[in-house]
Structure formats: C-alpha cells, structure tokens
C-alpha positions as CSV (number, residue, x, y, z in Angstrom):
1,X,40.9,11.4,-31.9
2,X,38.8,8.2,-31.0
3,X,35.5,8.5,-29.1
4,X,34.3,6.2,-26.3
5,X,30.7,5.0,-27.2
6,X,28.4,4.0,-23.8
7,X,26.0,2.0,-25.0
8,X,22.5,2.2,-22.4
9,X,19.8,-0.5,-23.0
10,X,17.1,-0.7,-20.7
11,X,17.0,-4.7,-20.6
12,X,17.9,-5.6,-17.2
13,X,20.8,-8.6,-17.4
14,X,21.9,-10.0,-13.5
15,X,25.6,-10.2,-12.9
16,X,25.2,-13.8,-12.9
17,X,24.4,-14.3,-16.4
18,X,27.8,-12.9,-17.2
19,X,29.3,-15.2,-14.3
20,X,27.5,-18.6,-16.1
21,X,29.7,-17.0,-19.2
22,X,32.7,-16.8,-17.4
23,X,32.9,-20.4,-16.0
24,X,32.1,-21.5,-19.4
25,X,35.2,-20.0,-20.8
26,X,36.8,-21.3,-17.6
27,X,35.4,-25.4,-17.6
28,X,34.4,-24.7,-14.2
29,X,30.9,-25.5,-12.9
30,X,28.6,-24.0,-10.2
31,X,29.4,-26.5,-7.9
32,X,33.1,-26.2,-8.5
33,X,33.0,-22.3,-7.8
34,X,31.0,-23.2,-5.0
35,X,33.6,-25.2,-3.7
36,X,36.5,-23.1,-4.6
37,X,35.0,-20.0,-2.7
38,X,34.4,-22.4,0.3
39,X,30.2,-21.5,0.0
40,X,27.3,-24.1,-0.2
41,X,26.3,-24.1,-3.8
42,X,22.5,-22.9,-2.8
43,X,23.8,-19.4,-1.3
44,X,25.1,-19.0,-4.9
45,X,21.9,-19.8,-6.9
46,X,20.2,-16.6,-5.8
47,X,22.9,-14.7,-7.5
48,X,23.3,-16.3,-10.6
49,X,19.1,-15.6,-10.8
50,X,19.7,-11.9,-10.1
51,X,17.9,-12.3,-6.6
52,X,20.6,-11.8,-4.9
53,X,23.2,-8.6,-5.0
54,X,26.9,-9.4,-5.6
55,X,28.2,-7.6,-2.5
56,X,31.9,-6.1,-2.1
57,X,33.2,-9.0,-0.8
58,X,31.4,-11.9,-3.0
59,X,33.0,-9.5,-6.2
60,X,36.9,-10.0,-4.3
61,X,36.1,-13.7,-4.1
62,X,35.4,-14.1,-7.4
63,X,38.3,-11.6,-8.2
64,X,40.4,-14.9,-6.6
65,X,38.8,-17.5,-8.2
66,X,38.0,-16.2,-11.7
67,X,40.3,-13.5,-12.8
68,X,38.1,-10.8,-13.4
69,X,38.2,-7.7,-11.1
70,X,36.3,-7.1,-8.0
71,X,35.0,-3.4,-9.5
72,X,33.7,-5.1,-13.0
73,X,31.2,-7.3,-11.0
74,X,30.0,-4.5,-8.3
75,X,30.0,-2.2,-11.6
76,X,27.6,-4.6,-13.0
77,X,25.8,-5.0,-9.9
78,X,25.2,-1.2,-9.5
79,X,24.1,-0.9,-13.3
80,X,21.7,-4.3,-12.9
81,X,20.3,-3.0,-9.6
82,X,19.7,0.4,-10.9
83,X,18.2,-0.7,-14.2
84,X,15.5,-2.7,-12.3
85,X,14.6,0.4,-10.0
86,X,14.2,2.6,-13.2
87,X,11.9,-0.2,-14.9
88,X,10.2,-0.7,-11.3
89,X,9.6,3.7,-11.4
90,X,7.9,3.6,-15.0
91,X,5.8,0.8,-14.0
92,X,4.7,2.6,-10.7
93,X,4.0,5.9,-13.1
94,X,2.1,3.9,-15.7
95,X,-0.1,2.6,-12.3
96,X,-0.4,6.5,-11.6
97,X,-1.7,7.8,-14.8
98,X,-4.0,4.7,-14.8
99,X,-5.5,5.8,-11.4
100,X,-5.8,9.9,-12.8
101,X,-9.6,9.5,-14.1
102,X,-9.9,9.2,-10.0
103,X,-8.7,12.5,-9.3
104,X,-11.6,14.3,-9.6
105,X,-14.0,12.0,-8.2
106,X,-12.3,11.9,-5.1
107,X,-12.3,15.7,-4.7
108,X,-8.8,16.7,-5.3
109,X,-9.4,20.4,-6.0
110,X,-11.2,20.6,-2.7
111,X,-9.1,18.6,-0.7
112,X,-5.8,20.9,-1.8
113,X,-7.6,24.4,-1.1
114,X,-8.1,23.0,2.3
115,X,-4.5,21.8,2.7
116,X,-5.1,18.3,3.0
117,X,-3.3,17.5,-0.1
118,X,-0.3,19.9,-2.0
119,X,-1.3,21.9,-5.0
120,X,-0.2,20.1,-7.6
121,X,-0.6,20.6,-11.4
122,X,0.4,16.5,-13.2
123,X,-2.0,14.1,-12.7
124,X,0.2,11.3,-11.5
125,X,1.5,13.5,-9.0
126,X,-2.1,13.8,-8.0
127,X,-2.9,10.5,-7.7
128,X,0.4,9.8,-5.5
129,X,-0.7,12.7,-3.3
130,X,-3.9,11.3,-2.9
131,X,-2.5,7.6,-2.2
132,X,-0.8,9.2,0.9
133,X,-3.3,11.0,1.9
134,X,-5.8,7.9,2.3
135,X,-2.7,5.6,3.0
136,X,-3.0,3.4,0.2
137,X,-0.9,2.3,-2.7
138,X,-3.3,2.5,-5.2
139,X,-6.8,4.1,-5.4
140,X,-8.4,1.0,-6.2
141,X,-7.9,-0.4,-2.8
142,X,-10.1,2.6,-1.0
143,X,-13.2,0.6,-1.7
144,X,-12.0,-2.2,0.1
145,X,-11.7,-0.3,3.5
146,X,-14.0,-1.1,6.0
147,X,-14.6,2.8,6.9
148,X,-15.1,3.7,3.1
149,X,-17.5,0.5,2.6
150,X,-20.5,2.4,3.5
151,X,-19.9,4.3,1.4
152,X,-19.7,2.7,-2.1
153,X,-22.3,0.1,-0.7
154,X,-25.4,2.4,0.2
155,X,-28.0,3.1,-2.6
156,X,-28.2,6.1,-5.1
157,X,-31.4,7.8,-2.8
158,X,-32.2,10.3,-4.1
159,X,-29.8,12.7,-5.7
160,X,-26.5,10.7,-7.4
161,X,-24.1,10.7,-4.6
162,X,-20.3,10.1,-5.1
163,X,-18.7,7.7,-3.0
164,X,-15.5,8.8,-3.7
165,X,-16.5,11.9,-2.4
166,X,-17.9,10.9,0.9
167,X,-14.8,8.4,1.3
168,X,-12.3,12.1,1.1
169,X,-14.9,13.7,3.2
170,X,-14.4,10.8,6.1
171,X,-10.7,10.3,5.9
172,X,-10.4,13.5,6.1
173,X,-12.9,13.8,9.2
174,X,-10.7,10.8,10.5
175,X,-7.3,12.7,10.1
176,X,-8.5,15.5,11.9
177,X,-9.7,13.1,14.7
178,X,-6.5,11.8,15.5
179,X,-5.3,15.1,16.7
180,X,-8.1,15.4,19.1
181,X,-7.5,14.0,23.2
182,X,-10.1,12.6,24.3
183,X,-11.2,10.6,27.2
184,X,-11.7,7.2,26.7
185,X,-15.6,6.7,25.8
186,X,-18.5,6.8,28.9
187,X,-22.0,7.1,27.7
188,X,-23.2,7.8,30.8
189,X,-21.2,11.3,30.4
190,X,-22.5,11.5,27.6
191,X,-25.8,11.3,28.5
192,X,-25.0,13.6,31.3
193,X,-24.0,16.4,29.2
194,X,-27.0,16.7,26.8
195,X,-29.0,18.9,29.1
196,X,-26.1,21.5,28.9
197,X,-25.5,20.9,25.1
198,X,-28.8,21.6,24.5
199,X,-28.5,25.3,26.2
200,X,-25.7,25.6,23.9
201,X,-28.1,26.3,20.9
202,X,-28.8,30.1,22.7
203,X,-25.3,30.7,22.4
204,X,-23.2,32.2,19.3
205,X,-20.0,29.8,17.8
206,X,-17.4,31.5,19.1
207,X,-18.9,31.5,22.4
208,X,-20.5,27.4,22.0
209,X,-18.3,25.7,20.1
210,X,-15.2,25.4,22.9
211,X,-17.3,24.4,25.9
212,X,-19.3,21.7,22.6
213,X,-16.3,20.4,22.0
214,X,-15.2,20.3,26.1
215,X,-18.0,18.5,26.8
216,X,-17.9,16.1,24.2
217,X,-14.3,15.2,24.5
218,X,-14.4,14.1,27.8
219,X,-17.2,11.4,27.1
220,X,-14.8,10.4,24.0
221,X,-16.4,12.4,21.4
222,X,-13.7,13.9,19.1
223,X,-16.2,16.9,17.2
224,X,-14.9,17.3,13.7
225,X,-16.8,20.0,11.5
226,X,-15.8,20.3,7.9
227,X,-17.5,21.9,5.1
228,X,-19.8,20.1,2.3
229,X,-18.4,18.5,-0.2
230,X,-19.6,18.3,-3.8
231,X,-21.9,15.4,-4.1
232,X,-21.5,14.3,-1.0
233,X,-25.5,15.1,0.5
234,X,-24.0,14.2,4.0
235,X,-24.7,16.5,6.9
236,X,-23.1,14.2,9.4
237,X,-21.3,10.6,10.2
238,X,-20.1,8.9,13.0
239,X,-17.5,5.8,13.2
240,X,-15.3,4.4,15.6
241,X,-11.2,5.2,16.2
242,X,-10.1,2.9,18.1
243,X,-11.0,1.4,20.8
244,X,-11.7,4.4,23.2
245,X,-12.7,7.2,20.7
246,X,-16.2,7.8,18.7
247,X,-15.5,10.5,15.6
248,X,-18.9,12.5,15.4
249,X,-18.5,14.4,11.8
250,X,-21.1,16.9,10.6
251,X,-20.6,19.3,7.5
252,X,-22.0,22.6,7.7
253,X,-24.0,22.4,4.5
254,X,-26.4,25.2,4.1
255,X,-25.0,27.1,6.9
256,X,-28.4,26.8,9.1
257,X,-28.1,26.9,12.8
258,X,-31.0,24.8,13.3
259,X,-29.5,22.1,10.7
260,X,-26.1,22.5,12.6
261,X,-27.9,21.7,16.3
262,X,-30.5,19.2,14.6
263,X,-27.2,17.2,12.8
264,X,-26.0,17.3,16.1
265,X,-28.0,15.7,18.3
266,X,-29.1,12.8,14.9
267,X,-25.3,12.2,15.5
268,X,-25.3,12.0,19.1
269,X,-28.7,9.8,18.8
270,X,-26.7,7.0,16.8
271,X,-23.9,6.9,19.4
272,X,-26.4,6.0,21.9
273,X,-29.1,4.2,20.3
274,X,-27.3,2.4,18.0
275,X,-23.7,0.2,17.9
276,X,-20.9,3.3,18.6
277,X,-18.5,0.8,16.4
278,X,-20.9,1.1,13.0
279,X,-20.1,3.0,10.4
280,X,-23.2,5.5,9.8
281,X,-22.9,8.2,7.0
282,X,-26.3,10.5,7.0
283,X,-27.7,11.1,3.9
284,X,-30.5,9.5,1.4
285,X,-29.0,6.4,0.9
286,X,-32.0,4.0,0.0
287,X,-30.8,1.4,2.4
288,X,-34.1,0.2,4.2
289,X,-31.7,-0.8,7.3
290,X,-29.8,2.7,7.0
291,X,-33.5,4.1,7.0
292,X,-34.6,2.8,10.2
293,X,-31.4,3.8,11.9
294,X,-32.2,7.8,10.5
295,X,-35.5,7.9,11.2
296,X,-34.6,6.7,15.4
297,X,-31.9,9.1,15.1
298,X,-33.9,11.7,14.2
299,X,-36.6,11.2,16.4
300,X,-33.9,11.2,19.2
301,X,-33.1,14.9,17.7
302,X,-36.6,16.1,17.6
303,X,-37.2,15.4,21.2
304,X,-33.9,16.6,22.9
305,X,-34.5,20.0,20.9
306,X,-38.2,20.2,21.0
307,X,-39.7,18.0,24.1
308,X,-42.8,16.2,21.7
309,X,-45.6,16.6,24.4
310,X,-44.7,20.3,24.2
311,X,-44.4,20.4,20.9
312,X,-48.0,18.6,19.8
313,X,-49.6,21.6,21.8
314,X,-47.7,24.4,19.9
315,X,-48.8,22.7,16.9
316,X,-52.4,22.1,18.0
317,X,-52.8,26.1,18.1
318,X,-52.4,26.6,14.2
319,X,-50.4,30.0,15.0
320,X,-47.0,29.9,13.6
321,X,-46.7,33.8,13.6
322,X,-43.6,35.8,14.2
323,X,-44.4,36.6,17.5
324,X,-45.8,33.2,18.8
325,X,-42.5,31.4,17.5
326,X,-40.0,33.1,19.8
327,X,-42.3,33.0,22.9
328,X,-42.8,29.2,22.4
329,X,-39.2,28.9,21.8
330,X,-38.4,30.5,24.9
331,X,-41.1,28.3,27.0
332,X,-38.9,25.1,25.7
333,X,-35.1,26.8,26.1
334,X,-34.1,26.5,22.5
335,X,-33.1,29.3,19.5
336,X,-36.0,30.6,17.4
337,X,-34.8,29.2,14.5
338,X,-34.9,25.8,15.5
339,X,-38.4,26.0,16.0
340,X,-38.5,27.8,12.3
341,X,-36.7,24.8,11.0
342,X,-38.9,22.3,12.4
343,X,-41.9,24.2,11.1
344,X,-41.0,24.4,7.6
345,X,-39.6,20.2,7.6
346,X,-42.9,19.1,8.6
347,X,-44.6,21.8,6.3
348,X,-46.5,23.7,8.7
349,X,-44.6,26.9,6.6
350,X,-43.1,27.3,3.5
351,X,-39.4,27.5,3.2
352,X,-38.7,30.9,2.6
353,X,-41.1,31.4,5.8
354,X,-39.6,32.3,9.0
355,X,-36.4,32.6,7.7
356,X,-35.7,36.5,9.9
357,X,-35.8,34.1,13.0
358,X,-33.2,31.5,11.7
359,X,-29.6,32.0,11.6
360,X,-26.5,31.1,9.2
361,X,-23.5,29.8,10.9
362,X,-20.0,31.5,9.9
363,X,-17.6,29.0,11.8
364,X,-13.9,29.6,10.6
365,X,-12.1,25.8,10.3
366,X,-9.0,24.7,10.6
C-alpha cells in the first residue's frame, strides 16, 4: 500500500520562481516568453516577483508555450496566495497581543457591560474589538487623533487621570452623537432657550430630560449623558461633529442634581464663550490655558443658576438654615439643592450639610 506524503512549509515561494526554472530547462528567456505569449515583457515582471497573480488565462498561455498544465500554475497560485494571507494573519495577531496591555487602560470591561464592545474573553480579540470600536487599526494611533489629543496632552491635576480612559469615554459620547438629529447650530437659539432650561432644574428626569434634549437639539446641541468612568474625573466635554453639530457630554458622576444642572450650564458656557470647534474635556487638568477657560465657564454656570447680585445678598445674611435655603431658592426659581451645592463649594457648609435638600439623579441610559 503506498502513502501519499503532502509536504506544508510555511515559506511563501511565487509561481514565478518555478517559471524562471522552467525556461531554464527550456533555453528560453523572459523576453522570449514574452514574445511567444504576444505580452510586453514588463507586464510579466510583476509575476515572476510574486506581485502579480497568475490568472486562469495567463496559466493556459503558458500551458501553450511551456508544456506544463494550466491547473499546476493556478494550483501554485492558490497555495502562494494563500500562504502569504496565513503569514499576513499571524503577523496581524502578533500586532494584537502586542496592543493587549491596552485593554484595560482603555476601559474594556466597562465599555462591554454597556454594549459598546462584545463580551469577549482572549485578549487579542479585545484589542480587535476595541480597534473597531475607535476605528483604528492599531491602538497606538488613538493618540494621534485630534479629538483624543486633549486628552493625553493635559496635565496630571490633581488625581492621576487616564487618558485612555477619557479617550473611550469621548468616542463613545461621539458614537452616541451621531445618532442624534439635530438642527444645524444657531447660538442665538441657544441663547434663547436658557431661560427655559433653567426652569428645567424644578422638574424631575423623566419629566426634564425630553423637553432638555428638544431644546438643545434644535440649536444643534446633540445631549449625550453617560456614566463615569474609572479615572476619568470628567463631569463633562464638549467638541465639534461636523460642521453643523456641537456634542455637549456630561457624566453623571456622584449622581447630584445640582452637579448635573451646574455641569450643564459650564458646558453650555464653553459653547458660547469660547470656540464651539475646541476640544474641552472638564476636569483638573493643570493646563493654565484649560484653567482660564473653567473658571469663565463656571462663572457662566454660577450666574445663569444663581443671578450673583442676588446671590452676594443671601450670602451677606450669614443664615444658611434649612428653612432660609428653600425660600431663597424659590425667590431665584431654582431647586434647593442647587443652592445646597453652591453653599458647601464655596464652604459656607460642610459637605455632609444640607444634604436632605439635594437630590441624586437615577436617569436610566441607553
């Protein structure tokens, strides 16, 4: 009984190698065979390299002009071809396991319990989730973005923030954008509508954030709220897509209502202040140009929610009790807790004071 023996090797050799061998044996040269198949000698150089396949009807020319059958040179094409795609797929999975030290950094686990990214359990399969999901073929490239600059170029401040983090946090804000209609951007509505997003602070989520969201999208705003993620320290961003649309982001870190509405408006103060087409991630960065920008935003956010004449004479009284709180709040139109908030940032009560008057959020996200 004899027994065929296949021999594999996983050294690629191009068709043409074995072609040069064959016109050896023959005494023919390239330019001969060119001029025997009736083809200018150039188009065959490609082939001989292995840079060009030997197609079905290149293999019956040669069939003619050398003797050897059509199927042995597309069988060696086929095997050549698919030899360099099986060399091409372990280097592409030696590039994935170098990229899997990034997997945590850029917040896999949380990213797959939201659904942004499949649950998966091999790191390169990770890695090549998380190249779709920023659109990249490698990891490496992330930092190279514009949007994701700002990130890995803003200083430690003062708790160690990941910039891998914040750069899944925004592209994930920016996914979730671009399934928001909006009308093209008008600042002037904008403007318009902060009177009537300020009321919105009286109102409960369910009831505030579809007319938020109303109002915002139709001055080009597309709203995007997504929870904190780990060592991220952002409570909000804002950054241009496209030409017509502003993305205003804002975690809901700590749950607060008054840090929800105060977020808010910091946001909305950037968009008009400041260039609508910068890239501004909110957090302590430790960039003294960053700094100037937060600190106009947030004085922006401090006197939509609490008008500052109004609130230099609650604060001239000395008399943060529980019942002088909600009366002032109701003489200036805004939730209780907001005032409560403001009270304890510029240290006029402790933390843990005032805390019966403020309120956690519970918003359920997409």
């Amino acid at each position: 009984m004899e027994t065929d023996m296949v021999v594999q090797t996983d050294l690629a050799i191009p068709p043409g190698e074995y072609l040069e061998e064959v016109l050896e044996e023959l005494g023919i040269t390239k330019d001969e065979l060119a001029r025997r198949m009736g083809r200018p000698a150039p188009k065959l150089s490609p082939i001989f390299k292995g840079r060009k396949a030997i197609t079905p009807d290149t293999a019956l020319q040669l069939e003619k002009v050398v003797g050897v059958p059509a199927h042995v040179w597309t069988g060696l094409e086929a095997e050549y071809r698919l030899l360099l795609a099986r060399q091409q797929q372990i280097k592409e999975r030696d590039q994935l396991k170098e990229e899997t030290a990034l997997i945590k950094p850029f917040c896999y686990a949380v990213l797959a319990n939201m659904g942004a990214v499949p649950k998966l359990t091999k790191g390169p399969d990770k890695v090549l989730a998380l190249q779709k999901f920023f659109g990249v073929t490698s990891l490496k490239t992330v930092i190279t973005l514009r949007r994701y600059k700002a990130a890995f170029r803003c200083g430690a401040g003062k708790k160690e923030r990941s910039p891998e983090a914040v750069s899944a946090w925004l592209r994930l804000g920016e996914l979730k954008a671009r399934k928001i209609d909006c009308a093209p951007f008008d600042q002037h509505r904008l403007k318009a509508a902060i009177p009537e997003i300020r009321a919105l602070t009286l109102q409960p989520p369910d009831t505030f954030l579809p007319r938020l969201n109303d109002l915002l999208s139709a001055a080009g705003i597309a709203l995007v709220i997504l929870p904190h993620f780990p060592k991220t320290y952002a409570h909000g961003a804002t950054f241009p897509a496209g030409r017509e649309k502003t993305v205003l982001m804002l975690s809901i870190r700590g749950k607060w209502a008054d840090i929800f509405w105060f977020s808010l408006f910091h946001e909305l103060g950037h968009i008009l202040l400041h260039d609508r087409n910068k890239i501004i991630v909110e957090y302590d960065n430790g960039n003294p140009e960053l700094e100037k920008l937060e600190r106009e935003a947030d004085e922006f956010a401090s006197g939509i929610l609490i008008p500052k004449d109004k609130w230099s004479k609650f604060i001239a009284r000395e008399s943060f009790h529980t019942k002088d709180i909600p009366m002032f709040s109701r003489d200036v139109g805004v939730d209780a807790g907001i005032v409560v908030g403001r009270l304890q940032h510029e240290g006029f009560l402790k933390p843990s004071w005032g805390n019966d008057l403020r309120i956690r959020y519970q918003m359920a996200l997409d």
